[in-house]
C-alpha positions as CSV (number, residue, x, y, z in Angstrom):
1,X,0.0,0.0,0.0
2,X,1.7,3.3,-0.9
3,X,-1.2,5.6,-2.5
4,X,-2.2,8.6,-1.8
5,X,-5.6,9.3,-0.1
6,X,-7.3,12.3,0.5
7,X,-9.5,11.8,3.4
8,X,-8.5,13.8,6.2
9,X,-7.7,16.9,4.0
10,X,-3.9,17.0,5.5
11,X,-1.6,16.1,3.1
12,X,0.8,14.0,5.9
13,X,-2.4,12.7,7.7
14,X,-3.6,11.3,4.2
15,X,-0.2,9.7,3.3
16,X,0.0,8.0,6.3
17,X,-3.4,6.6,5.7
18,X,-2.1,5.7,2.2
19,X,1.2,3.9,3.3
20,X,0.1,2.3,6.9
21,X,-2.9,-0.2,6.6
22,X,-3.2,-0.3,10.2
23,X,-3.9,3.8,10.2
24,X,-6.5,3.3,7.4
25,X,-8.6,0.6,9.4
26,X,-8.2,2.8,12.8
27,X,-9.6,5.9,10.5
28,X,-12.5,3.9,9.2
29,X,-13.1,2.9,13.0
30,X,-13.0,6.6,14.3
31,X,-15.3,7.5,11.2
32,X,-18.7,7.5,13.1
33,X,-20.4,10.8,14.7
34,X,-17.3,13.2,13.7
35,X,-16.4,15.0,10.7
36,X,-15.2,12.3,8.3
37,X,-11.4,14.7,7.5
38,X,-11.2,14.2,12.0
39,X,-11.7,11.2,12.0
40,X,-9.3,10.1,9.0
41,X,-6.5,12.8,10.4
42,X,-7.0,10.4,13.9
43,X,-4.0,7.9,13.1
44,X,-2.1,10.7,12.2
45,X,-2.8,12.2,15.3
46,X,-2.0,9.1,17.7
47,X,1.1,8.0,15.4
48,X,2.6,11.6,16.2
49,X,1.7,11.1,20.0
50,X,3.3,8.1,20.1
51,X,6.5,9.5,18.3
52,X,6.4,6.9,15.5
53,X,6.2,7.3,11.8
54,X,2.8,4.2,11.9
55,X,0.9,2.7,14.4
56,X,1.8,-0.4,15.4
57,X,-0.9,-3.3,16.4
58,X,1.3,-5.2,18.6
59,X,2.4,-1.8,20.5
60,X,-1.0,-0.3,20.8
61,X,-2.8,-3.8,22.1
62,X,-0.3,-4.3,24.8
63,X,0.0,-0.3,26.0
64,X,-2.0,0.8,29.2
65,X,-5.6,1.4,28.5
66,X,-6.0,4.1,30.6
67,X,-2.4,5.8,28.7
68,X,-4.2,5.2,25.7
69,X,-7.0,6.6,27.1
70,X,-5.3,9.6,27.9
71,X,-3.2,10.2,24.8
72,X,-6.4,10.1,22.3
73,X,-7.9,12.9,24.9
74,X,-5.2,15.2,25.4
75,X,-6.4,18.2,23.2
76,X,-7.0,18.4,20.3
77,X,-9.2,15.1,21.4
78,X,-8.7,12.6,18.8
79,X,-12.7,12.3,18.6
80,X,-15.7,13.1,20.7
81,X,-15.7,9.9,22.5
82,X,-11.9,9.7,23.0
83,X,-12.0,7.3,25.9
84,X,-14.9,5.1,24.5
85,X,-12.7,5.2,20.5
86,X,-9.5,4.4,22.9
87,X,-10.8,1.4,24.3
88,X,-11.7,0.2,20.7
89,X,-8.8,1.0,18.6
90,X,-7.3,-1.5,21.0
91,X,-9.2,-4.1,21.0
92,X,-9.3,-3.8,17.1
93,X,-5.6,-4.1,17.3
94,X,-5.6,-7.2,19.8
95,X,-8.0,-8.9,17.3
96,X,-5.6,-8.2,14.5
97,X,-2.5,-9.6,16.6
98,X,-4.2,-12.6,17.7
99,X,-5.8,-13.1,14.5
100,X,-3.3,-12.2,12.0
101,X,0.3,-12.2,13.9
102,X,-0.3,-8.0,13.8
103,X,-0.3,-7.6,9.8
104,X,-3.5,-5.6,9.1
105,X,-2.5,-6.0,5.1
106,X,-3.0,-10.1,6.2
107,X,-6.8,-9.2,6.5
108,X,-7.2,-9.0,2.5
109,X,-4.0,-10.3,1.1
110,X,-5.3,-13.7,2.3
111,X,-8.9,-13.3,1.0
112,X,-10.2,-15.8,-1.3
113,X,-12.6,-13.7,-2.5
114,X,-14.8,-10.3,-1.9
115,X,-17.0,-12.2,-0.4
116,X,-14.7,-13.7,2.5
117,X,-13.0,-10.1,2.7
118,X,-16.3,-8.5,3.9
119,X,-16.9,-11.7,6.5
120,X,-12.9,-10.7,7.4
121,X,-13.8,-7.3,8.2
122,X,-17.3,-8.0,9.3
123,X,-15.4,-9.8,12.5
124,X,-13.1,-6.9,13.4
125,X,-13.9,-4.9,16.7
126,X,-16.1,-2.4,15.9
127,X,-17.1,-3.1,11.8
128,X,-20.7,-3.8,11.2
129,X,-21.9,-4.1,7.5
130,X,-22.1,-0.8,6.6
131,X,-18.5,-0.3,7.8
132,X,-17.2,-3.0,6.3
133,X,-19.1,-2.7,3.3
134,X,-17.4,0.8,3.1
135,X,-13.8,0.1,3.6
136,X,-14.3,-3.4,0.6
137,X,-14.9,-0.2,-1.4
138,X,-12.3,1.8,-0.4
139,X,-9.5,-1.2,-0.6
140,X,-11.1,-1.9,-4.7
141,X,-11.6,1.9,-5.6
142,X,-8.3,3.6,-4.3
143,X,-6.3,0.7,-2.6
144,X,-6.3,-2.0,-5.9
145,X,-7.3,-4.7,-3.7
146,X,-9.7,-6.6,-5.4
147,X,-10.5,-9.9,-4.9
148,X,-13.0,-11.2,-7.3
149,X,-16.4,-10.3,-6.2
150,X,-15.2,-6.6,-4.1
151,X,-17.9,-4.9,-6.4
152,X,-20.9,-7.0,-4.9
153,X,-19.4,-7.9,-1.7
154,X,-19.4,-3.7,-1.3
155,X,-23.0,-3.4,-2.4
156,X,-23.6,0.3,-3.2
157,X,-20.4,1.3,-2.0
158,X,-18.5,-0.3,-4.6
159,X,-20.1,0.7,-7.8
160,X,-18.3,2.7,-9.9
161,X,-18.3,6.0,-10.3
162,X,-21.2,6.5,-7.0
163,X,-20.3,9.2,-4.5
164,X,-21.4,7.8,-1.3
165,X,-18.3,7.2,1.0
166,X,-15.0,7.6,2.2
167,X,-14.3,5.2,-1.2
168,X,-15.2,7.6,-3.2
169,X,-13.3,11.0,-2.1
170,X,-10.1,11.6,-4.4
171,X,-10.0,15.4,-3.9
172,X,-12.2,18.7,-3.0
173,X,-14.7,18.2,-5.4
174,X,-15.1,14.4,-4.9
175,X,-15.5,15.1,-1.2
176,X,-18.1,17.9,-2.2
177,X,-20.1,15.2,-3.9
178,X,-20.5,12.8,-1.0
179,X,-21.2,15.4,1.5
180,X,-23.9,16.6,-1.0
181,X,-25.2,13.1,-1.7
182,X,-25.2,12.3,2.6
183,X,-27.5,15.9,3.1
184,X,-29.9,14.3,0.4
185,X,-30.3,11.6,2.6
186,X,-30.3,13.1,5.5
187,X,-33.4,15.3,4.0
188,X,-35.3,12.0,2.9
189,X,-35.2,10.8,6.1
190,X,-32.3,7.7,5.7
């Protein structure tokens, strides 16, 4: 993984997120009742805390919880619900060390299909459907994972050219798109 994504808005935040598979799943797990740029600019946020260049699974899982705690709320607060987000960044990282010996990337690159990456991510702490549906999308549109079936396995998130998530945002204007297409929603009561 070495792309560039453009989902917090902050050029260093969204290279991380383009290099570090680990930071990309914990900003897809922060990216629930905040701004979607605060919650993709999170791992950014919690690598530079930590005073590494990535987050580490193994190093996050076995750090104090109440330290972890702690670091995501020191201010700016890495979300609204630092201390609740805290608790499940690392239990999303335990999963992926006891799971898959640490190596977020293991999650797809052992996938037999899209169908058995969206149970993979279904499983994580913290993913439901719509999460995980989300991020199948993200990994086929910007990532170039794709296991055979990521299109259906993502439902409406994967089709091409849609601008309904995170999977969608290249820039600006894609971003623009989305956040139009979420206030239609919104309006029509979804």
């Amino acid at each position: 993984m070495d792309v560039t994504l453009h989902l917090a808005q902050e050029p260093e935040a969204d290279a991380l997120l383009g290099r570090s598979p680990l930071a990309a799943l914990v900003g897809m797990l922060l990216d629930q009742q905040v701004p979607m740029e605060w919650a993709f600019a999170g791992p950014h946020t919690i690598a530079r805390r930590l005073n590494a260049d990535d987050l580490d699974a193994h190093e996050i899982a076995a750090y104090d919880p109440d330290e972890f705690a702690a670091l995501l709320s020191t201010k700016p607060a890495v979300h609204r619900y630092p201390g609740s987000m805290a608790k499940r960044i690392q239990q999303l990282c335990a999963y992926l060390v006891e799971h898959y010996g640490g190596d977020p990337a293991a999650l797809w690159e052992g996938a037999a299909s899209g169908k058995d990456l969206l149970t993979r991510l279904n499983d994580l702490p913290g993913f439901g459907k719509q999460k995980s549906q989300i991020f199948v999308a993200l990994l086929g549109k910007q990532l170039g994972v794709r296991p055979e079936g990521w299109r259906e396995a993502a439902g409406a998130y994967g089709e091409p050219a849609a601008y309904r998530s995170v999977a969608d945002i290249t820039g600006p204007e894609s971003l623009q798109r989305v956040r139009a297409h979420k206030q239609q929603l919104k309006a029509s009561g979804h």
